[in-house]
N, C-alpha and C positions, 0 to 999 in steps of 0.2 A: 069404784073400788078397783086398787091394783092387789092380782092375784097369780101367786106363781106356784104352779105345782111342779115339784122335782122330783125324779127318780133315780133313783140310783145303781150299782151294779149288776148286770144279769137280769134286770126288769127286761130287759128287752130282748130278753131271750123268753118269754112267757111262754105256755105252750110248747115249749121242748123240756121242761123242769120239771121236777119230782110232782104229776099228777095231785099224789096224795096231800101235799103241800098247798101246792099253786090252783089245783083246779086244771083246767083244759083252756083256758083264754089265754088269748095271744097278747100281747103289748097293743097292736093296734086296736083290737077291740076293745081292748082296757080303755083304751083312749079315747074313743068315739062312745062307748058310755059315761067316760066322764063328761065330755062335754055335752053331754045331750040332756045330762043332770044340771046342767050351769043356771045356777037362776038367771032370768035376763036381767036385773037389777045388778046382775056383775058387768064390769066397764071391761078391762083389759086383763084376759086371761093369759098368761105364759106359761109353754111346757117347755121343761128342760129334761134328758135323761142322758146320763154320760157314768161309764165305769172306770174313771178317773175320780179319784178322791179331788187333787187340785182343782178341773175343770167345776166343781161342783161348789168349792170355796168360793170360786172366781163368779160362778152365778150368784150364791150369795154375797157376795160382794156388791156385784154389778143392780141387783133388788133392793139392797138396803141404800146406797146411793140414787136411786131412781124412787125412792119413797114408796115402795109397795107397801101396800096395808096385811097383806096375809102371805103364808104360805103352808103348802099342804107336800112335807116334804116324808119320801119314802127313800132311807141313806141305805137300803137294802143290808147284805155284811155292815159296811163301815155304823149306823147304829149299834154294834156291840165293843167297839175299841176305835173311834174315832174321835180325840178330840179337838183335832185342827176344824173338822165340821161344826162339833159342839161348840169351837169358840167363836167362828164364825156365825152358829145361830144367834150365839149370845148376843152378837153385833145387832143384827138383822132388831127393828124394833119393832116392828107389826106381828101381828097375833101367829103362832106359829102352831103348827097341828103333824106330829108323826103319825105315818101309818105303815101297817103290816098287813101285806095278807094274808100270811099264816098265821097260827097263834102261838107265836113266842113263845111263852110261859108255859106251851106242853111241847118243847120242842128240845135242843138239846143243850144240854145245862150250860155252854159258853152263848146260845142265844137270848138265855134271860135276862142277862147282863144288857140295860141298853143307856147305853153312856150319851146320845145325844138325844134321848127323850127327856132328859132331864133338864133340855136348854129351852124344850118345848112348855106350851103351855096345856097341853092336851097328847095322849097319844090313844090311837085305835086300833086295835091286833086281833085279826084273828077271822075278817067277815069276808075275805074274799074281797072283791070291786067295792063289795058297800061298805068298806073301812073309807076309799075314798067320798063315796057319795054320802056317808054319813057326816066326813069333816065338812064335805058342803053343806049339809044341810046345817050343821053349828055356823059356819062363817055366815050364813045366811041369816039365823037367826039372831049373829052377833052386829052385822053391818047392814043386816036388810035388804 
């Protein structure tokens, strides 16, 4: 299985962000938990994290030409008013999973709005790291 996780704006500022929000993890450790969650029956995992709305087009882009089966994408801001991303998920044909780690829906009222959860098949909001380590465990359960 090909598997791309992406992230998007201000992820990689973790750990300098609104505590009550984000929690105290940093982006790096965000990342060495996820991968340490990888099931091994996954083949080729790619991370991408860039706070450019285009650069993040362009990875989906570059996944969906490379036949990736999944991805576990976090479009930070751009999920509430993006839909150049939205339509590039749309492109993208492999099983597709939004995540948040804060929880949306008690956050503030232009955050509930999320315009590219709707290109996904799944979205996750609100668990901290285990919004990621949960879409693994669904992709897992979905490709094995």
């Amino acid at each position: 299985m090909k598997l791309a996780i992406i992230n998007g704006p201000n992820l990689n500022m973790l750990g300098y962000r609104e505590e009550e929000h984000y929690g105290t993890i940093t982006y790096d450790r965000l990342i060495d938990e996820i991968k340490n969650d990888i099931p091994d029956s996954f083949g080729n995992v790619s991370f991408f994290q860039s706070n450019s709305e285009g650069e993040i087009i362009g990875f989906l882009h570059e996944i969906t030409l490379e036949k990736y089966d999944a991805l576990i994408i976090n479009p930070g801001a751009y999920a509430h008013y993006s839909y150049a991303i939205y339509d590039a998920l749309l492109i993208f044909e492999g099983y597709k999973i939004e995540v948040h780690l804060s929880n949306v829906f008690e956050r503030e009222e232009f955050r509930r709005v999320l315009v590219t959860a709707n290109a996904c098949d799944n979205m996750i909001s609100g668990l901290g790291a285990k919004s990621y380590l949960n879409a693994l465990e669904e992709l897992e359960n979905i490709f094995g």
